[in-house]
DSSP file (Angstrom, degrees, kcal/mol; ACC not computed):
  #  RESIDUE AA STRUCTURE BP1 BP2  ACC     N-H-->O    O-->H-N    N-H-->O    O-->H-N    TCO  KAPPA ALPHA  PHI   PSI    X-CA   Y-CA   Z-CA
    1    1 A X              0   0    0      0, 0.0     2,-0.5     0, 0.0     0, 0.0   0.000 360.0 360.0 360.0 136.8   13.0   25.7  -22.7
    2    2 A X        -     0   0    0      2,-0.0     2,-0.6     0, 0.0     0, 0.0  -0.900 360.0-175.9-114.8 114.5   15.8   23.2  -22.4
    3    3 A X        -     0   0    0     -2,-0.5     2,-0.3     3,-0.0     3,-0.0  -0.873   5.5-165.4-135.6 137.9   18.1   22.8  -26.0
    4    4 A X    >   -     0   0    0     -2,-0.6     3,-3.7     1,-0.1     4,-0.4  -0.636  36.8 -98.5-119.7 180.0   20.7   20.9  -27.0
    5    5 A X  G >  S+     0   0    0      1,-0.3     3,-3.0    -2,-0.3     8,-0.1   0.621 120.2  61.1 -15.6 -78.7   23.4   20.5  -29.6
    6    6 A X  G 3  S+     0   0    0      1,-0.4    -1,-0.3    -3,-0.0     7,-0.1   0.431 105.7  48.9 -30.2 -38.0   21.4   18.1  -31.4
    7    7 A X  G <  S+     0   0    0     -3,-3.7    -1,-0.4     6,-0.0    -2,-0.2   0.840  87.9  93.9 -54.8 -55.2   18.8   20.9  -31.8
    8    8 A X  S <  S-     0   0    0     -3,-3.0    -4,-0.0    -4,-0.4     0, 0.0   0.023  89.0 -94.4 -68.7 145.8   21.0   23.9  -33.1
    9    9 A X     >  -     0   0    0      1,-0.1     4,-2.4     4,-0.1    -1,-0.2   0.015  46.2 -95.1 -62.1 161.0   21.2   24.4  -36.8
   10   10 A X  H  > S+     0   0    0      2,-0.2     4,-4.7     3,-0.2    -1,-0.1   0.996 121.6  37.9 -37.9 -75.6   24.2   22.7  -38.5
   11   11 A X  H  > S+     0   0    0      1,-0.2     4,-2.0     2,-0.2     5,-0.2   0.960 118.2  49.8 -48.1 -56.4   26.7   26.0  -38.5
   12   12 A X  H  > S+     0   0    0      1,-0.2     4,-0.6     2,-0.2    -1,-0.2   0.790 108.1  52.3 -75.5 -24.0   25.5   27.1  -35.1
   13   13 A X  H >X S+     0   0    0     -4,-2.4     4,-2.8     2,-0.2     3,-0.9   0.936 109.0  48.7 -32.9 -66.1   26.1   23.6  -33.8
   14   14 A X  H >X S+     0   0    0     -4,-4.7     3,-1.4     1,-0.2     4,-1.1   0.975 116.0  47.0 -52.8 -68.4   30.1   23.5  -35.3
   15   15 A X  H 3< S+     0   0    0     -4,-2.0     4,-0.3     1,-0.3    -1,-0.2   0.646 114.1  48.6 -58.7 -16.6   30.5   27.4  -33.4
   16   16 A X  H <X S+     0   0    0     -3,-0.9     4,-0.9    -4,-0.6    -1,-0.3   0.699 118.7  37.0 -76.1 -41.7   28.8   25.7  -30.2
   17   17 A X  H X< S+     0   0    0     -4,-2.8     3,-1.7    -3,-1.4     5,-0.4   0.985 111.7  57.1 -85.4 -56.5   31.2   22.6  -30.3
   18   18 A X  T >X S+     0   0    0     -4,-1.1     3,-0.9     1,-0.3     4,-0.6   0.681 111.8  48.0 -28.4 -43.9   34.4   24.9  -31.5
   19   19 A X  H 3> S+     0   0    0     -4,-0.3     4,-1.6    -5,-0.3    -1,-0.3   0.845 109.8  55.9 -75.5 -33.1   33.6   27.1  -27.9
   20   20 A X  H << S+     0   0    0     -3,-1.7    -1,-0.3    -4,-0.9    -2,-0.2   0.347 107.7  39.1 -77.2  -9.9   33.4   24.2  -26.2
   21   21 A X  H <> S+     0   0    0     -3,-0.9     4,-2.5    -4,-0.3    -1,-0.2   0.248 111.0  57.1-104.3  -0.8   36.6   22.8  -26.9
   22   22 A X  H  X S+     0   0    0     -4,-0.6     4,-1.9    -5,-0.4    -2,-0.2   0.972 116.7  43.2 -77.7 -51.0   38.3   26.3  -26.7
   23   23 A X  H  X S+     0   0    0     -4,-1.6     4,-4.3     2,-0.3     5,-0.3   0.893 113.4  50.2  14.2 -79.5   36.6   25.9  -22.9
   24   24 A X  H  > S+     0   0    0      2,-0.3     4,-4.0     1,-0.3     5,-0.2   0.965 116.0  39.0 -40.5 -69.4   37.7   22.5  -22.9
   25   25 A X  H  X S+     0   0    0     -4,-2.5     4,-1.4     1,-0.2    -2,-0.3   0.840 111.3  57.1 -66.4 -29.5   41.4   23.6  -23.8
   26   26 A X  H  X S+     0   0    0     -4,-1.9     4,-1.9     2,-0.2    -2,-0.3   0.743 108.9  47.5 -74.2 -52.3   41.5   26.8  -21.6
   27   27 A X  H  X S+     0   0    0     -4,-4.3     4,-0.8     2,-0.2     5,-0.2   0.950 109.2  53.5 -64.2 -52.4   40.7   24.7  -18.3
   28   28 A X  H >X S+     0   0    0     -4,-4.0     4,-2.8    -5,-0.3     3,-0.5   0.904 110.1  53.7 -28.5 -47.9   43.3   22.1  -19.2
   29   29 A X  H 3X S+     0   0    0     -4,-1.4     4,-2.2     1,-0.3    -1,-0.2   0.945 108.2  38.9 -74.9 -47.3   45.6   24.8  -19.4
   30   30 A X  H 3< S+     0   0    0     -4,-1.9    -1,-0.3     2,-0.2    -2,-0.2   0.414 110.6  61.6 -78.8  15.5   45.3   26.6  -16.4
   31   31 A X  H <X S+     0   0    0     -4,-0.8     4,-2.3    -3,-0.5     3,-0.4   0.829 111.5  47.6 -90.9 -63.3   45.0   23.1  -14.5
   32   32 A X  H  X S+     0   0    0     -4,-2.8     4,-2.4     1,-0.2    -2,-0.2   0.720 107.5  47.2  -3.4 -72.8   48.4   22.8  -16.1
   33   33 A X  H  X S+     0   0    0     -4,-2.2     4,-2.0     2,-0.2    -1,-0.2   0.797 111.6  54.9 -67.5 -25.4   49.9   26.0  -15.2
   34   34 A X  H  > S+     0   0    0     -3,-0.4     4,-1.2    -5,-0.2    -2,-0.2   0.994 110.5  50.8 -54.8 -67.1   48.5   25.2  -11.5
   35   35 A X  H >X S+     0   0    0     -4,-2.3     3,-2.3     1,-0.2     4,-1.4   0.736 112.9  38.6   7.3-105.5   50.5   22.0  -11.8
   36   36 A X  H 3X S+     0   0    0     -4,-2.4     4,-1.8     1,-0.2    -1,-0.2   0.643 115.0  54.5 -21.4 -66.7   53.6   23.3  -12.8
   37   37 A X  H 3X S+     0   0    0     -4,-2.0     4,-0.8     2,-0.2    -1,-0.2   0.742 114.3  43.7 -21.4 -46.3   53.3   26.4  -10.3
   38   38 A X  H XX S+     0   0    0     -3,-2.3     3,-5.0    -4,-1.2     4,-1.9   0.983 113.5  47.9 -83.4 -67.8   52.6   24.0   -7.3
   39   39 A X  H 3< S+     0   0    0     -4,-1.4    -2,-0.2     1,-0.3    -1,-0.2   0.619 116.8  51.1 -70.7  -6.4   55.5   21.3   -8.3
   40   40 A X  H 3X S+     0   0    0     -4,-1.8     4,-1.0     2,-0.2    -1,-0.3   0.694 102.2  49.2 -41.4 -41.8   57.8   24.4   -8.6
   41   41 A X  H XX S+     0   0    0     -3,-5.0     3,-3.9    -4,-0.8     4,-0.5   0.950 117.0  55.1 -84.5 -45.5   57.2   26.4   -5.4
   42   42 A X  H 3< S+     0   0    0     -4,-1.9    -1,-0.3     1,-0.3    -2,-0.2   0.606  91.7  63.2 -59.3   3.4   58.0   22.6   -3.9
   43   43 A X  H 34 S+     0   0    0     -5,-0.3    -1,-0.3     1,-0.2    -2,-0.2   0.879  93.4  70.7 -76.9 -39.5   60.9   22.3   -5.5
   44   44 A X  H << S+     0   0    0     -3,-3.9     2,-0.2    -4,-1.0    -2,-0.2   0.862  94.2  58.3 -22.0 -61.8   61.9   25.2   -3.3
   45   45 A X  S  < S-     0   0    0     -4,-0.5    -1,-0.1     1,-0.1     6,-0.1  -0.427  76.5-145.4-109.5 150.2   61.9   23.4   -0.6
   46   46 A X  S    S+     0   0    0     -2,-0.2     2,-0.3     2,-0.1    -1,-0.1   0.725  85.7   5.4 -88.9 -11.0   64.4   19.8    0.0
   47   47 A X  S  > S-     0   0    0      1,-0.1     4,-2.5   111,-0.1    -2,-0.1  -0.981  79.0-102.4-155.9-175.8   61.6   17.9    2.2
   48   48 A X  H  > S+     0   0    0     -2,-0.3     4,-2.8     2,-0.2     5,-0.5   0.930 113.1  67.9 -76.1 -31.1   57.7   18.3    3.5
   49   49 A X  H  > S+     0   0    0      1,-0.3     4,-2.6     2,-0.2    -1,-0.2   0.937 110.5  40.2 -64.7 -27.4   58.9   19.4    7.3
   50   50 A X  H  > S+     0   0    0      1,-0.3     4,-1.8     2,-0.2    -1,-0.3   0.912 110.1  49.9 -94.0 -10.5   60.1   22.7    5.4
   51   51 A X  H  X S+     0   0    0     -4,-2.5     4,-2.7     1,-0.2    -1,-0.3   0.861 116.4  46.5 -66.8 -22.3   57.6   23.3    3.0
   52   52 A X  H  X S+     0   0    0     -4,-2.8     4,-2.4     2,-0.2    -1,-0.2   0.874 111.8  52.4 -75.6 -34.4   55.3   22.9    6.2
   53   53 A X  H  X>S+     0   0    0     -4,-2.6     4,-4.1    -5,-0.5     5,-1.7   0.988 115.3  40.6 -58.0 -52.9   57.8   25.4    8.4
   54   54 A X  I  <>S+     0   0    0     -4,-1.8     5,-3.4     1,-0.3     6,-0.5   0.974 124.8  36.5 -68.1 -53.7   57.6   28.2    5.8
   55   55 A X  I  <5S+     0   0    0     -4,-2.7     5,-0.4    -5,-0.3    -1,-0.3   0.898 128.8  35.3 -68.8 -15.9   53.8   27.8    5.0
   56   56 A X  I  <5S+     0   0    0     -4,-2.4    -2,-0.2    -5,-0.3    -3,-0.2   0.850 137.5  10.2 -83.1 -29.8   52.9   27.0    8.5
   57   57 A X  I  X5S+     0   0    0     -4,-4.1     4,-1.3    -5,-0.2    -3,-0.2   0.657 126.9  44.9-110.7 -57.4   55.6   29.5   10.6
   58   58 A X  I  ><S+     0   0    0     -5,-1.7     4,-2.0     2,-0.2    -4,-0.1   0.903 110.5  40.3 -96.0 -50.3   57.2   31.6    8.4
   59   59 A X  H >><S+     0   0    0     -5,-3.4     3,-2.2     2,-0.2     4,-2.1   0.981 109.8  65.0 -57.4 -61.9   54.4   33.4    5.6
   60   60 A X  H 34 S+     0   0    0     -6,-0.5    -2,-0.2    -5,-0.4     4,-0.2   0.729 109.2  35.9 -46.5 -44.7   52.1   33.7    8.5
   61   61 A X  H 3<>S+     0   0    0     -4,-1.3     5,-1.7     1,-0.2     6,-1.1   0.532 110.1  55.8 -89.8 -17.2   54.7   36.3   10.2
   62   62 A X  H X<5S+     0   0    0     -3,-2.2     3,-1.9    -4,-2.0    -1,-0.2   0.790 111.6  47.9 -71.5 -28.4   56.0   38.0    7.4
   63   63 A X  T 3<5S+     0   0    0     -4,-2.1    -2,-0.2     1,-0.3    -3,-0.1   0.782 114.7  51.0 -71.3 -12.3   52.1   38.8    6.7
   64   64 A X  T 3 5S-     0   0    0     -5,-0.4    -1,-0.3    -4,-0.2    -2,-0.2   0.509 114.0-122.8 -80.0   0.5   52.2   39.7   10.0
   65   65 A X  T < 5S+     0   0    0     -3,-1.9    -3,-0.2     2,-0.2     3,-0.1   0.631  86.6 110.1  44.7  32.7   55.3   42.1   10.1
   66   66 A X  S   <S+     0   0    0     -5,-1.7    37,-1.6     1,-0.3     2,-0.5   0.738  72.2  46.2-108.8 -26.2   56.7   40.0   12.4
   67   67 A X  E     -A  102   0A   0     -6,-1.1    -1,-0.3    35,-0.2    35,-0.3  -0.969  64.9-167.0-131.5 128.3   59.4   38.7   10.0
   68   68 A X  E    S-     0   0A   0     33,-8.1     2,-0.2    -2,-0.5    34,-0.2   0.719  72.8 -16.8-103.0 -26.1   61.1   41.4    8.1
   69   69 A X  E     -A  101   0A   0     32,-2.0    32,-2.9     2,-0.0     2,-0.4  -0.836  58.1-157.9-175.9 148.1   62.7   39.1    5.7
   70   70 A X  E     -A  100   0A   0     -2,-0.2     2,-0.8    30,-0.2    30,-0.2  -0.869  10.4-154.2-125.2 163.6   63.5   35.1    5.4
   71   71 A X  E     -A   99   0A   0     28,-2.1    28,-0.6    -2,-0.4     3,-0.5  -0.914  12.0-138.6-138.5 113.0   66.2   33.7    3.2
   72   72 A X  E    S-A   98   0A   0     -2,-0.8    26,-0.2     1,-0.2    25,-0.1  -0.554  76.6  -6.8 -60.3 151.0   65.8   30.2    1.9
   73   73 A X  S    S-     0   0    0     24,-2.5     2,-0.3     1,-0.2    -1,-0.2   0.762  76.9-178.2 112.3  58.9   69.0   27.9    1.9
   74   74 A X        -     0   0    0     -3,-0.5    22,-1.5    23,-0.2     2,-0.3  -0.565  17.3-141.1-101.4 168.7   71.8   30.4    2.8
   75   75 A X  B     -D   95   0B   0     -2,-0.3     2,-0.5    20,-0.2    20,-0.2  -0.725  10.2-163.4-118.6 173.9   75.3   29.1    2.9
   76   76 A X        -     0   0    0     18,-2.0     2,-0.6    -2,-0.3    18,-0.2  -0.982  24.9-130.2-141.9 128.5   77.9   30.2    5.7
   77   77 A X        +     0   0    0     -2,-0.5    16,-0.3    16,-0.2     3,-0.1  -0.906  30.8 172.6 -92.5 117.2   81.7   29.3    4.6
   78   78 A X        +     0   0    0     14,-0.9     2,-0.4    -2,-0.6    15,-0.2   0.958  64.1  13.7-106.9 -58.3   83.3   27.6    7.4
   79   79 A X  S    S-     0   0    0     13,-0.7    13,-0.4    11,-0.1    -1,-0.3  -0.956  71.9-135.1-100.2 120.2   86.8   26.4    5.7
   80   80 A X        -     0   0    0     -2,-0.4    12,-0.1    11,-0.2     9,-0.0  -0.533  37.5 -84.5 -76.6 156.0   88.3   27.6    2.5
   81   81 A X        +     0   0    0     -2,-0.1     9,-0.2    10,-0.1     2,-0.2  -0.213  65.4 151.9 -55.4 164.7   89.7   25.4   -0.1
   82   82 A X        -     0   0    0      7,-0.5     7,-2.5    -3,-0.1     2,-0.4  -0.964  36.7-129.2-166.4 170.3   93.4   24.6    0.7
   83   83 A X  E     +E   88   0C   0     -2,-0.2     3,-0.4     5,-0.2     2,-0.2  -0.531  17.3 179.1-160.3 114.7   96.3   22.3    0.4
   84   84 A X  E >  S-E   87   0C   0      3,-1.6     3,-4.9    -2,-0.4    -2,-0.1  -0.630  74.5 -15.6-100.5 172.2   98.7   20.7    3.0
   85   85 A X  T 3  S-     0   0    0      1,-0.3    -1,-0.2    -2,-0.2     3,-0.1   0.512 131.1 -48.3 -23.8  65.9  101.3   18.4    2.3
   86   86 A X  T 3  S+     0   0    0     -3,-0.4     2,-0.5     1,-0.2    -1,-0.3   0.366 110.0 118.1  93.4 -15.7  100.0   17.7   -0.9
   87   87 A X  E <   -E   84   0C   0     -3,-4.9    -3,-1.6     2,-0.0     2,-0.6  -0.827  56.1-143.8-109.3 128.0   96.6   17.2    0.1
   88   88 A X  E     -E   83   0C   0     -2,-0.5     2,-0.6    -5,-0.2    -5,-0.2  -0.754  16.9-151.6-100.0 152.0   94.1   19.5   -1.5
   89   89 A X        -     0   0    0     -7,-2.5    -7,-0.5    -2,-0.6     3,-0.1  -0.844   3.8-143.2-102.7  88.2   91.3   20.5    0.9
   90   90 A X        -     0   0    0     -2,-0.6   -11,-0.1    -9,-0.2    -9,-0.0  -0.074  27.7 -95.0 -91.9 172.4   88.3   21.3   -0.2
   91   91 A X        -     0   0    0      1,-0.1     2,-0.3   -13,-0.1   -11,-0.2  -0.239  29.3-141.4 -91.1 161.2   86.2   24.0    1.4
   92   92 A X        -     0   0    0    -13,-0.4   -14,-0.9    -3,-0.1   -13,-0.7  -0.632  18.1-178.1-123.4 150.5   83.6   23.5    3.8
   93   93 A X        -     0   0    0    -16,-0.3   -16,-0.2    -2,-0.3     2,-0.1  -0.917  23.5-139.6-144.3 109.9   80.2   25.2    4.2
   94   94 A X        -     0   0    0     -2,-0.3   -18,-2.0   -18,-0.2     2,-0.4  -0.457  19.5-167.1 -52.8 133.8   77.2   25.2    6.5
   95   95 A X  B     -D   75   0B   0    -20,-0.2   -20,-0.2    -2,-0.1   -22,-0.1  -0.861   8.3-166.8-135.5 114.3   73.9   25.5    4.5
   96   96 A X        -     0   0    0    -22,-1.5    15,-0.2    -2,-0.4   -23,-0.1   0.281  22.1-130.1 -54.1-165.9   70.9   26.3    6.8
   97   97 A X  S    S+     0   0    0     13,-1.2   -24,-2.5     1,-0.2    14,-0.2   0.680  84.2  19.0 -99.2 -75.6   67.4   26.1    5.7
   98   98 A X  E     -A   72   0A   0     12,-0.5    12,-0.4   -26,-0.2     2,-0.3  -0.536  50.8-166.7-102.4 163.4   66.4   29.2    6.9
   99   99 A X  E     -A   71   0A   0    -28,-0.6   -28,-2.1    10,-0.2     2,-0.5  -0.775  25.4-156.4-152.7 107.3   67.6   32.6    7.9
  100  100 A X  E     -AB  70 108A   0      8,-3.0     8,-1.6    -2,-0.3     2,-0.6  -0.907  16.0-176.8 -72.2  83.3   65.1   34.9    9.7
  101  101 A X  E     -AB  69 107A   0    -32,-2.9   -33,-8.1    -2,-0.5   -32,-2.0  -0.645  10.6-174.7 -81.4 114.5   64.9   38.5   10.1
  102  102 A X  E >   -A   67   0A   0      4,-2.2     3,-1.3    -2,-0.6   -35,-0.2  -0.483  35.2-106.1-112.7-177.4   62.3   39.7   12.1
  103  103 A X  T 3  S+     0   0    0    -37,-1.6    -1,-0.1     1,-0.3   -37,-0.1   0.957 112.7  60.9 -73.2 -32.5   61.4   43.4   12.6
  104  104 A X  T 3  S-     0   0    0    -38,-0.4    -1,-0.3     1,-0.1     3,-0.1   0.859 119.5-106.9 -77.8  -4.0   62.7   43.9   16.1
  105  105 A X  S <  S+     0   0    0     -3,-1.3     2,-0.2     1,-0.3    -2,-0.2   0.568  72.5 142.3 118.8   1.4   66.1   43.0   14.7
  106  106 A X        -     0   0    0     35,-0.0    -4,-2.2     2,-0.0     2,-0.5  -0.479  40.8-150.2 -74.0 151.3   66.5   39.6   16.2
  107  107 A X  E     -B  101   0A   0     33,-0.3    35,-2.4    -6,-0.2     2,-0.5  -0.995  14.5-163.4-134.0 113.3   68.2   37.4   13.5
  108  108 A X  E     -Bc 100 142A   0     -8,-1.6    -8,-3.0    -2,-0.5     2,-0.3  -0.958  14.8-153.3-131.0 108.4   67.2   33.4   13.6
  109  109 A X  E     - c   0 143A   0     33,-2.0    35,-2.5    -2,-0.5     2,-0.3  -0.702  17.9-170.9 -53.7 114.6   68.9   30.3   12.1
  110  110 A X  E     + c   0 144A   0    -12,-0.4   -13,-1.2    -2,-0.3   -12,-0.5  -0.777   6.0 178.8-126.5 168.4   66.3   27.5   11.4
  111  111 A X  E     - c   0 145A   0     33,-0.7    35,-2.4    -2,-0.3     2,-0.3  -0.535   5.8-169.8  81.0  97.4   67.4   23.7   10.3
  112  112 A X  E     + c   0 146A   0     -2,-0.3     2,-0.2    33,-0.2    35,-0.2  -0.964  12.5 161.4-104.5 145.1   65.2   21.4    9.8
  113  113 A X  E     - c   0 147A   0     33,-1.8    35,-2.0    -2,-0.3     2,-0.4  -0.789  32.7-127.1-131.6 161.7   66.1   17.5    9.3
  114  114 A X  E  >  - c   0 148A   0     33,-0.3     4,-1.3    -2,-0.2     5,-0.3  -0.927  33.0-110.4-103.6 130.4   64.6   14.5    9.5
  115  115 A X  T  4 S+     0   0    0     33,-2.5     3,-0.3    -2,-0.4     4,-0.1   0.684 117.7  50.8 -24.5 -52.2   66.2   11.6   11.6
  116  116 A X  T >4 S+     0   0    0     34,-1.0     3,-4.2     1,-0.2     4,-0.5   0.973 111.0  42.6 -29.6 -95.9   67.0    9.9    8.5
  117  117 A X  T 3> S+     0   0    0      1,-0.3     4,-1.4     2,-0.2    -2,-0.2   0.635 109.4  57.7 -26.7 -35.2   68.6   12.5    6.9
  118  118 A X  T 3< S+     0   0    0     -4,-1.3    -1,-0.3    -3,-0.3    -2,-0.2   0.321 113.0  47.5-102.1   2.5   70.7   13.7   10.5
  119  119 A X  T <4 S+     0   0    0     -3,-4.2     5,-0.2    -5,-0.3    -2,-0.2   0.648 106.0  55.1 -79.1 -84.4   72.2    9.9   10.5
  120  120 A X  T  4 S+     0   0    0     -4,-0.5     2,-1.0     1,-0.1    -2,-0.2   0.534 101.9  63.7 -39.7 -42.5   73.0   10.0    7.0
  121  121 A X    ><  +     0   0    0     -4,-1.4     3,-0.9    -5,-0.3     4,-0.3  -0.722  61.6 173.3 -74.0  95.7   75.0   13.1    7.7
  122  122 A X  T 3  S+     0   0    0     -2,-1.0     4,-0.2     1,-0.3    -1,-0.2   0.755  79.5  43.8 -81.2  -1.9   77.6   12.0    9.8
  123  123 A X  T 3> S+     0   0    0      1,-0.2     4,-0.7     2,-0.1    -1,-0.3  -0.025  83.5  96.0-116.8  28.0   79.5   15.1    9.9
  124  124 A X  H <> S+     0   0    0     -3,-0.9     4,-2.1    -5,-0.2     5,-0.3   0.991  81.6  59.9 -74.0 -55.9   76.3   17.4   10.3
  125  125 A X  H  > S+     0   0    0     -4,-0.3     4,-1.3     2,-0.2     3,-0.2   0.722 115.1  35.7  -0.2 -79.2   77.0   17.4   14.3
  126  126 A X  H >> S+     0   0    0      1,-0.3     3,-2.0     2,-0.2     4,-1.7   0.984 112.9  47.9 -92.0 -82.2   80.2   18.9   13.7
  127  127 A X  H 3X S+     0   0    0     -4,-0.7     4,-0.7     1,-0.2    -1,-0.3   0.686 116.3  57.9 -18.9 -53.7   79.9   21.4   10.7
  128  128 A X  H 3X S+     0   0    0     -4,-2.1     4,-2.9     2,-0.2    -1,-0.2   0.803 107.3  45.0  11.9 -75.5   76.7   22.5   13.0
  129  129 A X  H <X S+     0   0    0     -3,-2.0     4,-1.5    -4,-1.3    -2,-0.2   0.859 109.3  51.2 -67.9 -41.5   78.8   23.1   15.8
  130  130 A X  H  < S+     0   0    0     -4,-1.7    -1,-0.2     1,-0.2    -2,-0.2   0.672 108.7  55.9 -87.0 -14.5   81.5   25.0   14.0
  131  131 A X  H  X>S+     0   0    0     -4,-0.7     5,-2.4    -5,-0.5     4,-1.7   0.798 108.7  44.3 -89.7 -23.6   78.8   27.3   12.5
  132  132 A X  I  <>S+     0   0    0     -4,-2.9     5,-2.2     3,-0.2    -2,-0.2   0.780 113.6  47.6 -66.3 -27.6   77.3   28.3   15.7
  133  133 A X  I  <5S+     0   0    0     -4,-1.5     5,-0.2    -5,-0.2    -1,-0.2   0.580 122.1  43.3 -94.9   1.9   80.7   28.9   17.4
  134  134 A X  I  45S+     0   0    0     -4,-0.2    -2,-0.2    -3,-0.1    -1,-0.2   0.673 134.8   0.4-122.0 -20.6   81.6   30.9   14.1
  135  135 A X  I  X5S+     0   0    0     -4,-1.7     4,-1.1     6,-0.1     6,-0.3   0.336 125.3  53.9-121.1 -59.2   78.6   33.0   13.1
  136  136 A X  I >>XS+     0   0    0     -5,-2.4     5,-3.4     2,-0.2     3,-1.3   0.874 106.4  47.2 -39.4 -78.0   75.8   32.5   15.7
  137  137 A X  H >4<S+     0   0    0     -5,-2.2     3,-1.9     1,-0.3    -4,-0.1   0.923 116.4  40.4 -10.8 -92.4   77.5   33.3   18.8
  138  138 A X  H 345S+     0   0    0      1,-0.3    -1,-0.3    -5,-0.2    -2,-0.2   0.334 116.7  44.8-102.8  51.8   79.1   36.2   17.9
  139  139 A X  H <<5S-     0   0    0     -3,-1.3    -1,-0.3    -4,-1.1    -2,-0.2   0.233 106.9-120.0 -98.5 -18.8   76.5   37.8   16.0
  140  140 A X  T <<5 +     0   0    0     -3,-1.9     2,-0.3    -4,-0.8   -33,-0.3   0.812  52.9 161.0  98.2   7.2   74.1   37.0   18.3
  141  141 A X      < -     0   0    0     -5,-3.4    -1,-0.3    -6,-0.3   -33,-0.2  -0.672  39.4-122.1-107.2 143.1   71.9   35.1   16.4
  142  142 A X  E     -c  108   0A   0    -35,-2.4   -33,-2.0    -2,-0.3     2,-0.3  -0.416  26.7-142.6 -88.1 158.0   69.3   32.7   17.7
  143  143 A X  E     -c  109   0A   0    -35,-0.2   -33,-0.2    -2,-0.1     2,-0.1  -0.974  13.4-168.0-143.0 126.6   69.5   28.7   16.5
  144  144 A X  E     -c  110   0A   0    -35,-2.5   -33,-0.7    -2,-0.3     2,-0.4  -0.868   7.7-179.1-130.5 104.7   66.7   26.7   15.8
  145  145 A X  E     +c  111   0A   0    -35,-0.2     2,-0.4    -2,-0.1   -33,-0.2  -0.444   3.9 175.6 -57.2 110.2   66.5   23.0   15.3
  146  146 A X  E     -c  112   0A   0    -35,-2.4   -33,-1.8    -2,-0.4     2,-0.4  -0.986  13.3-158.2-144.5 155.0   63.6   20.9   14.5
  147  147 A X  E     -c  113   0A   0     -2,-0.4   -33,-0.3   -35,-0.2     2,-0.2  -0.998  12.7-157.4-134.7 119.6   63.8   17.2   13.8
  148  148 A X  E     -c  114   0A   0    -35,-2.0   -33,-2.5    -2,-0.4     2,-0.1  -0.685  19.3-127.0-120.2 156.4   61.1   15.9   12.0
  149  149 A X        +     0   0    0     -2,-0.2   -35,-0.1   -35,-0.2     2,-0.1  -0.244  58.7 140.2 -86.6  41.2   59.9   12.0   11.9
  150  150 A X        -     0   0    0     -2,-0.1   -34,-1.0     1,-0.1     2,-0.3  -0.352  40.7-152.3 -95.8 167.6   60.0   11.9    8.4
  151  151 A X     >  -     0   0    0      1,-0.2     4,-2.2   -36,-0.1     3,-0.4  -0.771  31.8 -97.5-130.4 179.5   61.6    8.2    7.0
  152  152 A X  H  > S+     0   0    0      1,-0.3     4,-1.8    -2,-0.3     3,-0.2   0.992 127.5  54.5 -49.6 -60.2   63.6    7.7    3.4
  153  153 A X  H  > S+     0   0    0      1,-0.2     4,-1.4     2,-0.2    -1,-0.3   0.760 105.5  52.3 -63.6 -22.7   60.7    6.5    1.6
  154  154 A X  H  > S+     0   0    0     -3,-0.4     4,-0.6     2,-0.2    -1,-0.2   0.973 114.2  45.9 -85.0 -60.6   58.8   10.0    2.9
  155  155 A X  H  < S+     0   0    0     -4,-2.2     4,-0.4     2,-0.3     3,-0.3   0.682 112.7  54.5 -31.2 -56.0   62.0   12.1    1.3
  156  156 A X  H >X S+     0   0    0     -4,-1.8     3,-2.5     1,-0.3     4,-0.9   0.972 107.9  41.7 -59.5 -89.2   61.7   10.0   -1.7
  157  157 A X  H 3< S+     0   0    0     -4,-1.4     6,-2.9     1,-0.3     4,-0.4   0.509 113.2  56.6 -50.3 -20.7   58.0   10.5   -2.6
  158  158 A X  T 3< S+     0   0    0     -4,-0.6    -1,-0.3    -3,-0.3    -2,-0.2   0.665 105.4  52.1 -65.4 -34.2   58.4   14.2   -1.9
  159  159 A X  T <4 S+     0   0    0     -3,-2.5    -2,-0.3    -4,-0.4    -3,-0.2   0.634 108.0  51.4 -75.9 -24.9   61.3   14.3   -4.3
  160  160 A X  S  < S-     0   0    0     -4,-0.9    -1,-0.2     0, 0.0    -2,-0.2   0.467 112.8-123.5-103.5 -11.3   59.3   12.9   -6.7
  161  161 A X  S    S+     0   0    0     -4,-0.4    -3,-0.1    -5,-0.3    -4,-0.1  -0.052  92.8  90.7 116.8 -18.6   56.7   15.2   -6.2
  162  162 A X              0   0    0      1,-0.2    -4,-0.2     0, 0.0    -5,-0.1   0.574 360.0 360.0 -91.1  14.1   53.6   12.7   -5.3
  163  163 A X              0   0    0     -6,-2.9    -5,-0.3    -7,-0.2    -1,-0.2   0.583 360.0 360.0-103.0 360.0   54.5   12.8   -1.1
């Protein structure tokens, strides 16, 4: 037998619609929290190549034991502030993407950019250079680069949450 509202007594009709908008409101909400949840964990991350590295590279091997621990966005001080003849100098820091520790003990630097993004930084080259010859090297630690085709407008629309 098939019944609807329109069938159900007055009262039990109002306690039928009342569940049905608690329903109603209770899916909204956790559609909501999804939301939020999702445009959060992207916030993490400053374009799509790294939210793709970390879900694509980097979870898979920590579920694996293969990476013992990763550290989003660590920063390396290359020059402290200063001031020479007057001129103050303020201090300079590499900030990777990633930093990788994996379980046999190997330690891996990852930076990724997008071609855009490695013109707009003219001084990446160099800052780059001075963090490898200043931490990498002699710690031993592997450097990895990836250079993604991503364009402004891609950056953009990521930033805004709908790329």
């Amino acid at each position: 037998m098939h019944m609807e509202l329109k069938d159900l007594p007055p009262g039990m009709r109002a306690q039928a619609l009342r569940q049905l908008a608690k329903q109603e409101h209770e899916i909204r909400e956790r559609k909501m929290r999804l939301l939020m949840k999702e445009k959060a964990e992207r916030r993490r991350f400053e374009s799509r190549g790294e939210y793709e590295f970390y879900y694509g590279t980097i979870l898979p091997d920590i579920r694996a034991g293969k990476i013992r621990e990763c550290t989003e966005h660590p920063a390396f001080p290359l020059f402290d502030s200063a001031e020479y003849c007057g001129i103050k100098l303020g201090a300079i820091r590499y900030t990777a993407d990633f930093r990788l520790d994996y379980a046999d003990g190997t330690v891996e630097i990852v930076e990724i950019k997008s071609r855009f993004v490695r013109k707009q930084q003219r001084d990446y080259p160099l800052r780059r250079r001075i963090f490898i010859e200043r931490y990498a090297k002699p710690n031993g630690w592997k450097f990895k680069e990836i250079i993604t085709d991503e364009k402004k407008s891609d950056i953009e629309a990521w930033k805004e949450g709908s790329g």
